[in-house]
Every structure is written in C-alpha cells, then in structure tokens.
C-alpha positions in Angstrom: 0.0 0.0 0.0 3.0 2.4 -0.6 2.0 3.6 -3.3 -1.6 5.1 -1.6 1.4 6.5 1.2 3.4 8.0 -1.2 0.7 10.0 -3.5 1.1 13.9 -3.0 -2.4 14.2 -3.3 -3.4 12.7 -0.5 -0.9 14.2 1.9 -3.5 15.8 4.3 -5.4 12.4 4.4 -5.7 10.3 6.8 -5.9 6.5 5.4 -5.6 3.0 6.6 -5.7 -0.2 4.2 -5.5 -3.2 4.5 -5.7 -6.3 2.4 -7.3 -9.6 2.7 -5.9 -12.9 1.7 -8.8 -13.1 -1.0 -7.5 -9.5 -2.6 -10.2 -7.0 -1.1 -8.9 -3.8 0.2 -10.3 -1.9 3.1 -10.3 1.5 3.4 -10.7 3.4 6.9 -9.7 7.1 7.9 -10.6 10.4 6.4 -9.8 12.7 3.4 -9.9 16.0 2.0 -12.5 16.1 -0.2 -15.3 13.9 -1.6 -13.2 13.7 -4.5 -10.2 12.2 -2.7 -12.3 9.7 -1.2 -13.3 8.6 -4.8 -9.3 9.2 -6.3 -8.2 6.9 -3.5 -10.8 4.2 -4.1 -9.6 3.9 -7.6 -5.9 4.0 -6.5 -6.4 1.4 -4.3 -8.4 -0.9 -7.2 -5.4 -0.4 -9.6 -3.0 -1.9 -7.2 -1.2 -5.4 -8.3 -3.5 -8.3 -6.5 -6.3 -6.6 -5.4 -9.9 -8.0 -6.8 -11.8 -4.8 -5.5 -12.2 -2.2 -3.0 -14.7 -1.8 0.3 -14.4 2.2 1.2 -15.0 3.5 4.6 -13.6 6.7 4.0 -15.2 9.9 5.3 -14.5 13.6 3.5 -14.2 16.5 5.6 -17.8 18.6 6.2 -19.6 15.4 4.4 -22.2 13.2 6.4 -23.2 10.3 4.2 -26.8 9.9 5.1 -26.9 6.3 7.0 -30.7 5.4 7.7 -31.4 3.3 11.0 -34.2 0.8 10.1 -34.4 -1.4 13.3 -37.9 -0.4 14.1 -39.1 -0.9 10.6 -37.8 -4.0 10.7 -38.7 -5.0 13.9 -42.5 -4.0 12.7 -41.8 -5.6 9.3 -41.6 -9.1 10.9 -45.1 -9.1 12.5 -46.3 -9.0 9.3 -45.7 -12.4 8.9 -44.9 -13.9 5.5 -46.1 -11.5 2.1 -44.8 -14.5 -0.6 -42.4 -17.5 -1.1 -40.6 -18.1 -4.0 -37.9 -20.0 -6.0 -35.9 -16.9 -7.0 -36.1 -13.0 -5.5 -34.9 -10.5 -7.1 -34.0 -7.4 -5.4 -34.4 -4.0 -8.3 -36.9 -3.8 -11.1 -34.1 -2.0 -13.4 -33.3 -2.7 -16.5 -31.3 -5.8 -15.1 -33.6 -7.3 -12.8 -36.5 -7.3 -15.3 -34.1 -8.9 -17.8 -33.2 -11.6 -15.6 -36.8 -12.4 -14.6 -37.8 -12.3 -18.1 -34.9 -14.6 -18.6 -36.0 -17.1 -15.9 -39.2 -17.1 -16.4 -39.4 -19.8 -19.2 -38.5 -21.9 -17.0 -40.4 -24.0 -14.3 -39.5 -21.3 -11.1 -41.5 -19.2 -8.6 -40.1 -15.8 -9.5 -40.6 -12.7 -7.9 -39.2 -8.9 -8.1 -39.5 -6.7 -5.3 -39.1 -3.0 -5.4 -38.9 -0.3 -3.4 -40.8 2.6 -5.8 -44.1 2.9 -7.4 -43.2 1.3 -10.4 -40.3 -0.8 -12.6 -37.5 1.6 -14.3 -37.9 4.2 -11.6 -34.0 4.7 -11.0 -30.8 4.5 -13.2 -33.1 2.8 -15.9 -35.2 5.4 -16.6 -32.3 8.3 -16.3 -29.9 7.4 -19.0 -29.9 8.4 -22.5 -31.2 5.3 -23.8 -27.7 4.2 -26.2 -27.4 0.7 -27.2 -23.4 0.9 -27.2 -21.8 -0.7 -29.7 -18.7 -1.6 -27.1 -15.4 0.0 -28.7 -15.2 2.3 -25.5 -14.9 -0.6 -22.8 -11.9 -1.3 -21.9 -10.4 -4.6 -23.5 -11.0 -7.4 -21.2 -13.5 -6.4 -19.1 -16.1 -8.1 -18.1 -18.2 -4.9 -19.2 -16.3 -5.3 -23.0 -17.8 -9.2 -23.0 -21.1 -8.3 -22.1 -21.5 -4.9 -24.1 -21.1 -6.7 -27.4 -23.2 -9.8 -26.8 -25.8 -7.7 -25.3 -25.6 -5.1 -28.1 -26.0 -8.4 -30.3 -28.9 -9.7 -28.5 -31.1 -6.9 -28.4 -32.6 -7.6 -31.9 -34.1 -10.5 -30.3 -35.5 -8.8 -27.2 -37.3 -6.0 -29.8 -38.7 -8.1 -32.1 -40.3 -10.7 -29.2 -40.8 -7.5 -27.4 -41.8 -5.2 -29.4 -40.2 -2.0 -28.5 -38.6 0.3 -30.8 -35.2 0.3 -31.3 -32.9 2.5 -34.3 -30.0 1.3 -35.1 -28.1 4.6 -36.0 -24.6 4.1 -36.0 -22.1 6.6 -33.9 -19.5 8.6 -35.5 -16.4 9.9 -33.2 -15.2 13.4 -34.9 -11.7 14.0 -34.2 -10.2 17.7 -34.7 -6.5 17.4 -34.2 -3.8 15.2 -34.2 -3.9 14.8 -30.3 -7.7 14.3 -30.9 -6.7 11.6 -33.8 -4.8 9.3 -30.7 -7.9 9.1 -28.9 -9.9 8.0 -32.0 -7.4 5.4 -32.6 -7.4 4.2 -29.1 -11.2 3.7 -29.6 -10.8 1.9 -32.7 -8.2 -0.5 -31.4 -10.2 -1.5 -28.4 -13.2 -1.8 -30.7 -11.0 -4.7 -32.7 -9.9 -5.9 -29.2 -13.7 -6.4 -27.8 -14.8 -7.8 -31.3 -17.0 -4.5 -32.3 -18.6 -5.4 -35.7 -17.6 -2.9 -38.7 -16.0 -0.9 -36.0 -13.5 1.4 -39.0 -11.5 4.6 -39.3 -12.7 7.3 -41.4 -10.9 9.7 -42.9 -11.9 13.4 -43.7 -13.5 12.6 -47.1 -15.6 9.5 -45.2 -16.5 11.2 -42.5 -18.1 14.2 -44.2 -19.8 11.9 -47.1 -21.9 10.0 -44.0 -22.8 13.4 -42.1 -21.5 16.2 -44.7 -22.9 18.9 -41.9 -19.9 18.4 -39.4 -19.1 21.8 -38.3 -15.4 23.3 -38.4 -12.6 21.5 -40.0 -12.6 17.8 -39.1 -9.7 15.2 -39.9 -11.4 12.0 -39.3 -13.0 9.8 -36.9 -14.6 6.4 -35.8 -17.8 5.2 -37.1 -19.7 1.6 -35.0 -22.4 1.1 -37.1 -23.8 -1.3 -34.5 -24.9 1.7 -32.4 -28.8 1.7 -31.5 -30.8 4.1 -29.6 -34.0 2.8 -27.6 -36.2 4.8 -24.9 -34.8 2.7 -22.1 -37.9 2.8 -19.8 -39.8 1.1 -22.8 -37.5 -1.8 -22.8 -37.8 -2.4 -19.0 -41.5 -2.1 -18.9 -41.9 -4.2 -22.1 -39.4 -7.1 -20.1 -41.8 -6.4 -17.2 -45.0 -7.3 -18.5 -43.9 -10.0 -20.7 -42.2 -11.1 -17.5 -45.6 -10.9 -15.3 -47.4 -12.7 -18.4 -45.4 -15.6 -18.1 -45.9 -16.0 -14.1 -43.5 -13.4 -12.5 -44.9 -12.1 -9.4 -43.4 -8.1 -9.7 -43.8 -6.6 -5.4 -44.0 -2.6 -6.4 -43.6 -0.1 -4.0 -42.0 -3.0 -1.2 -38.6 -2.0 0.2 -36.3 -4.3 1.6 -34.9 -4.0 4.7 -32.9 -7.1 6.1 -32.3 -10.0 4.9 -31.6 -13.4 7.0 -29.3 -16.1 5.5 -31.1 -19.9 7.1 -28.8 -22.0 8.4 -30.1 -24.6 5.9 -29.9 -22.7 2.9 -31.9 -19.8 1.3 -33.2 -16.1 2.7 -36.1 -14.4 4.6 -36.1 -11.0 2.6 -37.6 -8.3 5.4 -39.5 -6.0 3.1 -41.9 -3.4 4.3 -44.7 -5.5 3.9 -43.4 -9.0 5.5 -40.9 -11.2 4.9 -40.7 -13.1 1.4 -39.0 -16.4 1.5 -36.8 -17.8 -1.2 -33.8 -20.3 -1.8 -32.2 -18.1 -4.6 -31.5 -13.7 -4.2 -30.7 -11.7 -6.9 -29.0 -8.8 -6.1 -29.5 -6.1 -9.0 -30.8 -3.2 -6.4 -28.4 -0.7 -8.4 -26.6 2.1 -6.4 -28.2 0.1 -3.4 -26.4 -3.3 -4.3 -23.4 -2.9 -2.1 -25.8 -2.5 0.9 -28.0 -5.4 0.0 -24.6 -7.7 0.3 -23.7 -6.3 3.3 -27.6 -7.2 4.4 -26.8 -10.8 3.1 -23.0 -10.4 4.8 -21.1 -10.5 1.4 -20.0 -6.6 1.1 -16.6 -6.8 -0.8 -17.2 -3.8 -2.9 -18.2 -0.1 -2.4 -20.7 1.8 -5.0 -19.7 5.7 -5.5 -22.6 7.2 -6.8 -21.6 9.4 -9.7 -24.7 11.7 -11.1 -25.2 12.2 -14.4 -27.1 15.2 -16.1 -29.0 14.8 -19.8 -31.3 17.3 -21.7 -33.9 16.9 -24.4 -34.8 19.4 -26.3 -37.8 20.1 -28.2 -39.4 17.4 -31.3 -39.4 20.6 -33.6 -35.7 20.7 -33.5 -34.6 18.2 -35.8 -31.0 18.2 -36.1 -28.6 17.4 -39.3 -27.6 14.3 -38.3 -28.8 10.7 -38.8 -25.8 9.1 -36.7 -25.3 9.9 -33.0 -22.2 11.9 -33.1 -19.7 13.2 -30.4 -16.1 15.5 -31.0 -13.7 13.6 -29.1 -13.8 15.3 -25.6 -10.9 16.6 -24.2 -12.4 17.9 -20.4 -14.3 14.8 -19.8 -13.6 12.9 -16.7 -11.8 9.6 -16.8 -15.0 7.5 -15.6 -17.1 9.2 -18.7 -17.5 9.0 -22.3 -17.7 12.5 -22.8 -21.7 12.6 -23.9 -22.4 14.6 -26.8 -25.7 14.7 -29.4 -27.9 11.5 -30.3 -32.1 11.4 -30.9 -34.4 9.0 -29.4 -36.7 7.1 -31.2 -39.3 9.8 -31.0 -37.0 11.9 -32.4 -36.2 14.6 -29.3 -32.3 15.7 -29.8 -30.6 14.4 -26.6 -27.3 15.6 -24.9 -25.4 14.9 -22.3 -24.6 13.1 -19.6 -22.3 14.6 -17.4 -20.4 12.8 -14.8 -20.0 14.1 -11.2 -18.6 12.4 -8.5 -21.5 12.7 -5.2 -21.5 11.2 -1.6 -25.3 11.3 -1.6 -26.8 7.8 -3.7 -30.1 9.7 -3.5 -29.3 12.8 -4.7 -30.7 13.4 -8.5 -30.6 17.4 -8.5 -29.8 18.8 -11.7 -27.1 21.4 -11.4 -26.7 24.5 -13.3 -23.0 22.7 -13.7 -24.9 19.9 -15.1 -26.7 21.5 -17.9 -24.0 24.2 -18.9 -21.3 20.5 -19.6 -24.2 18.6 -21.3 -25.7 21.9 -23.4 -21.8 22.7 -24.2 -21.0 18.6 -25.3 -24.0 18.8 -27.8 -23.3 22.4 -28.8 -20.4 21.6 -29.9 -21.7 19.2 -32.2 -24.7 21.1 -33.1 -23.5 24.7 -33.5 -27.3 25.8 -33.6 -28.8 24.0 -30.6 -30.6 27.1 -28.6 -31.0 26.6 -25.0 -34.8 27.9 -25.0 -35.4 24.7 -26.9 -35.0 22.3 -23.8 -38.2 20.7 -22.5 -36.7 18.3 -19.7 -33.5 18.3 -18.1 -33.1 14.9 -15.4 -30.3 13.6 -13.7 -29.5 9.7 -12.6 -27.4 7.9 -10.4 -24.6 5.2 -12.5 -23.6 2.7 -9.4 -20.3 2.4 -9.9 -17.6 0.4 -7.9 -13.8 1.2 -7.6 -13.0 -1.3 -10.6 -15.2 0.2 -12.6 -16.4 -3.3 -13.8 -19.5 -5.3 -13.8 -19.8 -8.1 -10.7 -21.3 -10.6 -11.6 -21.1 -13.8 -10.0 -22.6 -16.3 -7.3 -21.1 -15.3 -3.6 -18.0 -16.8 -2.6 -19.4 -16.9 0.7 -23.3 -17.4 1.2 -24.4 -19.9 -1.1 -27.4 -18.9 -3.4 -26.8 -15.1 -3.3 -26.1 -14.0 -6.5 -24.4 -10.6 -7.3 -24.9 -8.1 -10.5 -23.4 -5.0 -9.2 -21.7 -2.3 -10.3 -24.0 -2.0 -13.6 -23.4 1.2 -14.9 -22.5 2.6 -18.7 -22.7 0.2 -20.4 -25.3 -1.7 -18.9 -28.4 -0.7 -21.0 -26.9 -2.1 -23.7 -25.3 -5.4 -22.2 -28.6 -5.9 -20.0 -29.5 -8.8 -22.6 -26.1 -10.6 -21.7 -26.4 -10.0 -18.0 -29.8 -11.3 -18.0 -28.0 -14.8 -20.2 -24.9 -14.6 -17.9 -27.3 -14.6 -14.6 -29.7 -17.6 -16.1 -26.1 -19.8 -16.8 -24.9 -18.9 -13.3 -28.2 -20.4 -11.6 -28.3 -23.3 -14.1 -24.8 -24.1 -13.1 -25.7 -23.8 -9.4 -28.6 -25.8 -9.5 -27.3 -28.7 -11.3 -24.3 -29.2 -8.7 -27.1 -29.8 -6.3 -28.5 -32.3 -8.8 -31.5 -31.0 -10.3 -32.2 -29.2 -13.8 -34.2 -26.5 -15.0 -37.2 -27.4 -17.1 -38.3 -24.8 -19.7 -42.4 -24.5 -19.5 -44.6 -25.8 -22.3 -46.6 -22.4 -22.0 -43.8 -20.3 -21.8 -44.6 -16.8 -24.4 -41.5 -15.3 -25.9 -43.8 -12.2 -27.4 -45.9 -9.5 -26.2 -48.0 -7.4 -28.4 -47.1 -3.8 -28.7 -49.3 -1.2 -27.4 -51.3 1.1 -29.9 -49.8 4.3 -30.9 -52.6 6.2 -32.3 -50.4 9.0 -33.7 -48.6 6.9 -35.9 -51.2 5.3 -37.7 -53.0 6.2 -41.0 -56.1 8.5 -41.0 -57.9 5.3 -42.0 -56.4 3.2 -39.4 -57.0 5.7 -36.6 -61.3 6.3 -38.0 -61.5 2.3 -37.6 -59.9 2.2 -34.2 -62.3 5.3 -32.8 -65.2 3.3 -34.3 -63.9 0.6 -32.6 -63.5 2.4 -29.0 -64.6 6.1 -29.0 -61.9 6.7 -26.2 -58.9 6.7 -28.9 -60.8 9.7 -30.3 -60.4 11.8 -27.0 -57.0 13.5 -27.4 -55.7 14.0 -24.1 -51.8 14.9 -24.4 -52.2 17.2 -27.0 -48.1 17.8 -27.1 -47.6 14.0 -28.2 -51.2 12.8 -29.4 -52.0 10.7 -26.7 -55.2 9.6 -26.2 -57.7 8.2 -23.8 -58.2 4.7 -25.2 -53.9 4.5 -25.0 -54.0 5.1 -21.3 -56.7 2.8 -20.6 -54.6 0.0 -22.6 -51.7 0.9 -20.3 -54.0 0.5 -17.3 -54.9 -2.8 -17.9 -51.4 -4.1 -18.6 -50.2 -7.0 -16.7 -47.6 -4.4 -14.6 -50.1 -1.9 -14.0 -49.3 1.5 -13.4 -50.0 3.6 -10.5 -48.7 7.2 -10.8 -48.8 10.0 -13.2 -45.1 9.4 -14.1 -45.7 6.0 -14.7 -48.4 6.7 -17.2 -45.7 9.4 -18.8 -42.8 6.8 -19.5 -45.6 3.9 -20.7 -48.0 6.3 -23.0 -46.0 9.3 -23.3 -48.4 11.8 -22.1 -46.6 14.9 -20.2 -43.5 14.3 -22.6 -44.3 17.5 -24.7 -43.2 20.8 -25.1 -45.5 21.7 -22.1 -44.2 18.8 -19.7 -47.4 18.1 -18.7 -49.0 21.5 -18.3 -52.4 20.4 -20.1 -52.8 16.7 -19.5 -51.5 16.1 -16.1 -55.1 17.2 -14.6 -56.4 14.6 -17.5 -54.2 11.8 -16.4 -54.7 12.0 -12.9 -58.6 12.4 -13.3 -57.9 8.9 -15.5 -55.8 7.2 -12.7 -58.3 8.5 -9.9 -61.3 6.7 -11.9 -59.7 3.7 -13.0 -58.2 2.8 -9.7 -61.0 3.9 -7.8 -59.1 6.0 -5.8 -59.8 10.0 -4.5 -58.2 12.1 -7.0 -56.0 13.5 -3.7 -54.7 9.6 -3.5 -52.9 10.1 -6.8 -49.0 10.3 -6.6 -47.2 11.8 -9.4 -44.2 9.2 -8.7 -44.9 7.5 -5.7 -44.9 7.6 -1.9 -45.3 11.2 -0.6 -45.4 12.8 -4.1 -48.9 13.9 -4.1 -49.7 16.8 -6.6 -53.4 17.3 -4.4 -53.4 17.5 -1.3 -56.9 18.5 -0.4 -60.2 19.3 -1.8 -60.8 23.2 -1.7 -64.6 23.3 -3.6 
C-alpha cells in the first residue's frame, strides 16, 4: 500500500488499508474532499493483486446519510410472511427485469421486489437510452464481453418485445492530431472487444456520411452497430412479458434485512413482510453494495456518480442521422464524454455529465450539469438554442472502484447471487447479464442435482401497445369506431389519447402514478411537460383505480400533486 502512502495528493489524508488474503482492500480514515475519497478508491483498485475495494472513507464537512431501520424492521416481521418463492430479485431495473424475463421460461416461482411505485424508476429510466456498440470498454473487461453480446442480443428482445429500437450508428469526430490518438485508441479497443464494422474514417468518409460536421474535421470512428432505444420502454416491455409468463413483480416493497437460514436460502424483510426464497438476486443498483452487506457479502463499495442529460424540443430536428460526439478533451476519466444522439421519438438528446457525489439519493440537476451537457452537444450542433429544452433529469450510475460489472454467485453465502456495479454500459449489455445470470443459476442448481425445465406455455412475445399518432387517417377512424376513447385527445403535445392510457391501465404491470403513465404512453412528454394533461391523467388514474383524485402520486410515496379538496 506504498503507493496510496506515497501519493502527493493525499498528503492531508488520513488512510488505513488493509488487504485480505482473497485480494479486497479496506479502506478506513478520512480525506480532504469527496473527490479524494473517490481518487483513493480507484488508487487502491489499480494496485497489483487486489480484486476490489470496500471504502469506509469519510471527507471532511460530508455526512453520508446512514438510515437506521431497526424499528421498521422489527415492525416488518409481524407481518408475517407477504410470498415465497424460488428466486427473489432485489431491483426492477433494466437488469432485474431482464433476468426475470430470462427465468421465467422456465419451471421457477419468480418474484421482483421493489422499493418505488413502479419498474424503471432509477438508473433505468435516467440514461440516454444508447445501445453501445462496445469499442469504448476497456479490452477485457467483463463490461467489453457483455456490451457486445448484449448489443447483439437486443434484436431478439425487440422483435419478441416489441419496443422500438434505431439502429443509427455513432460517428467519433476527431479535430487534431492529439484528438486523432484518442480515436485510434477507440478503434483498437473496438477490434480488441470484437466491435462489428467498428473502422477509421478519414476526412473525405466522414463528411460523405454526415456532410454537416461543423469546423474543420480530420477524421474519426464510425460503429455502425450503435442503437438508440427509450430505455424505460425496454424495461416495462421485459416487465409485462415477464408478469405474463408468471413473474410475481412486489412494487412499491422495500427491503430492509435480509436473513441467510442455516439450511440454505433467505427471509427478505421487506416493508410488507418477509418473502421467502432459496435463490436472491442482487441487481438493487446504487443500493447493491448495501443489500450484500444485508446478506454479509460486502466486498465492494458503489460511488454514486450523477449524471445530467437534456432533451430538447421534437421541432428541433438536427442534421444528423448518426449519434455523433467530437472527441472530448475535459471529460472525466470515468465518462465518455456525452455529446448529441435522438431518441426514437425523435427529441435531440445531450449529455450526460459525470459528477462524483457522496449522496446515492441525490438526483438534482445542477446549473453545472446542464452548462457541460448543453456545451457537449453544442459543440456538435452549433445551432442548438438553449430555450429549446423541454426536460433536463439527472441519474445515479452505481459504480464500484473497478469500474467493472460483478457478476457472479457469492464466494461466501451460497445462493446469493451478485450483479453490481451496472453502470455505462449496462443498457446495452442488459440482454447478456440477463443470459450470464440464467447460466450462473443453471450451473448452481445442477451441482445440487437437479435441472431447470423450460415450460410448455412459456410466451416469448408480447403485443405492442397502440400508438394512435402513428397510424394512418384510416387506421385511426376504424380504431375510434372501434372504442370512442382513442378519439379523445388528451396529451395534445404527443397525441395521446384516452383509449392508449386505458390500454396501459390494464397491462399485466399496472401502473399507478402520473409518471408511470408518462414513461408507458408518453403523455406529459411534450413541449408543455405536462401543463395540459397532467389534470387529465390524474382524473384517469383516480377513476380507473378507484381511488380520490387526492390519493394520486405523481411518482410514488409522498409525491402527491393534491393534497386536499378546496370546492
């Protein structure tokens, strides 16, 4: 640990470290800054031997928040039992609605708890949706493995699925020759991680494919594997077909504790009793790290590091049919540097940022935030006006100190399973997780003896929900003969309509809150961000769930928008 001793930077800090025999560092003392905390995590991680990093660090004027559930729990256990099941999984992300998706051809009680309103509430729902084509993971990493298989595999998942996916392509610009190094880096590891039709271009290519570059490029990457998908679509599309096939999904049920039985499996303590089950999943996101250390297999720390992403406008169309970014030269080491892409709908899209936080719950946008993700796309798109924004939203990437996936079975509590640590890239390599996690409990089970059957009944597809605005005139007048509600127009920004949200309402993963109807129907994605429709939706919601309009959350627990009635 000399080198940690011996670093300049750290001169004023106050550190301890020691290693186990199985390579996991522990860090206790204090530091500086938040941001020495974080450098000294990663210092530690790079060091010859060590697997990964558990950091008990403090910074200097910084409480992390530490919640002290021992009466909820306490009260949790009355309860008594709320479910048993084959396999829990802790998280209704992107990864945990994968994996039960995954598992659920097969013949296993599977269930999901989580702690919000509704799946995708968390890092799923605050990324910018890219379906990376895997040239900028490091070479050998599990992340590099996973991100091309998963990039693969996600042809499958949308045409079982149904969710739209646009496979663009993403163009690297470089500037300079300094900028040229970088470019070739990203090609080499593309070759290295086996990118498909990962190539250089040179100035002539690059401005044949997207002839409105602005200044005076010399060349660049292109991945034409790139896709772009509206990533909450994906996870509620995985949920319901999921719930179709048997998954029990426990919304709105927070775990507290969990006990390990002597003779194998868990008691989860959620908020609403205990759910029994021989298997957990751990894919609770920037929570993971505290769910092992529930189970007693912590050997990792999760820094949450907050990203910021703004979409502008559908009347700003851009230039660009690829998602292109100029090689950054301020970005942070952990980041790819963001820059300009669309989303299937066709909003422009900027950013993320990437700042360093001590709070896992903090998901403020800062002005900071906006001015780096406004000046990565600007630089891309000269003409991008900042009164064009609509939404501006930050999320939370979990990541540990080796910046690497874990994904494994626990070394030391038998049928815990981890998948930590999913940050950028894990959109795109959820499909792989979701295969990597299946194998893992396949292998498991058949040491005991026994093999997993695959269900006679088991449904691979789910229907697609209407889209009424992007049918034909004929189309829509046969559909509103049909049902008179899809001729009630109640989002007027996107073209929702009333017959759409009633679909969504009787979906096998219904939805409960005003956001929930947003990521499933669209409705409050507008220009307006709701200012017309919200009263609409929430009249909807109140009806259909029989339920006092003042009962209606716009995102769960607490986030009421009425609070009483005044006439």
């Amino acid at each position: 640990m000399a080198k940690l001793e011996s670093d300049v930077r750290f001169a004023h800090c106050s550190v301890s470290a020691e290693m186990s025999e199985d390579g996991i560092v522990t860090l206790e003392g204090s530091a500086d800054s938040w941001r020495h905390v974080v450098d000294i995590g990663h210092l530690a991680a790079s060091l010859p031997g060590v697997v990964n990093v558990v950091n008990n660090l403090s910074a200097e004027g910084i409480r992390v928040k530490k919640t002290d559930n021992t009466e909820r729990i306490r009260q949790a256990r009355q309860l008594g039992r709320l479910a048993e099941t084959d396999v829990l999984i802790v998280g209704a992300g992107i990864c945990g609605c994968g994996i039960a998706r995954e598992l659920s051809k097969y013949n296993l009680k599977v269930a999901v708890i989580e702690r919000n309103a509704d799946v995708s509430e968390e890092a799923t729902k605050a990324n910018n949706g890219d379906i990376h084509p895997g040239h900028k993971a490091k070479p050998g990493t599990l992340k590099a493995k996973l991100n091309v298989r998963g990039n693969y595999l996600y042809d499958k998942w949308q045409q079982e699925l149904g969710f739209e996916l646009v496979r663009c392509g993403q163009i690297n610009v470089a500037y300079s020759e300094e900028d040229m190094k970088g470019i070739e880096k990203i090609y080499h590891d593309g070759v290295a991680n086996g990118v498909p039709g990962v190539r250089m271009l040179t100035r002539e290519e690059l401005l044949e494919r997207e002839p409105k570059i602005p200044g005076d490029p010399i060349g660049g990457v292109e991945a034409p594997t790139m896709g772009v998908v509206e990533p909450f679509q994906v996870c509620v599309a995985l949920a319901e077909n999921a719930a179709v096939n048997g998954v029990q999904f426990l919304l709105s049920t927070e775990l507290l504790d969990i006990d390990v039985k002597p003779e194998g499996g868990f008691e989860a303590v959620t908020e609403r009793g205990v759910v029994c089950c021989r298997y957990l999943i751990d894919c609770a996101g920037i929570h993971a790290d505290d769910v092992a250390e529930m189970a007693g297999d912590k050997f990792y720390t999760l820094h949450p590091r907050r990203g910021g992403i703004v979409i502008f406008d559908k009347r700003v169309t851009g230039p660009y049919q690829h998602a292109i970014s100029a090689f950054p030269r301020n970005k942070d080491a952990e980041s790819k540097g963001g820059g300009y892409a669309r989303t299937p709908e066709g909003n422009i899209l900027i950013g993320p940022s990437a700042v360093e936080i001590p709070d896992k719950e903090d998901k403020s946008m800062e002005e900071s935030d906006f001015d780096y993700a406004y000046e990565r796309g600007k630089s891309i798109y000269p003409e991008l006006d900042r009164r064009d924004a609509i939404a501006m939203y930050s999320g939370i990437r979990p990541a540990d100190y080796t910046e690497d996936f874990i994904i494994q079975m626990s070394r030391k509590v038998p049928g815990f399973i981890h998948v930590a640590g999913i940050q950028s890239p894990g959109l795109a390599s959820a499909p792989a997780i979701a295969e990597m996690v299946e194998g893992i409990l396949k292998e498991d089970l058949q040491a005991h003896g026994q093999q997993l059957q695959e269900r006679a009944d088991y449904q691979p597809n789910r229907k697609p929900q209407v889209q009424f605005r992007r049918l034909s005139h004929e189309a829509q007048e046969a559909l509103i003969k049909e049902n008179p509600k899809y001729g009630h127009i109640i989002c007027r920004c996107e073209q929702i309509t009333e017959g759409e949200i009633l679909d969504v309402l009787h979906s096998p993963v219904v939805p409960t809150t005003v956001d929930a109807i947003k990521r499933r129907t669209r409705a409050g994605m507008g220009r307006c961000q709701g200012g017309f429709c919200q009263p609409r939706v929430v009249e909807i919601l109140a009806r259909e769930l029989d339920k006092d309009w003042t009962q209606i959350n716009l995102k769960g627990r607490g986030a009421y928008i009425l609070e009483r009635r005044s006439r």
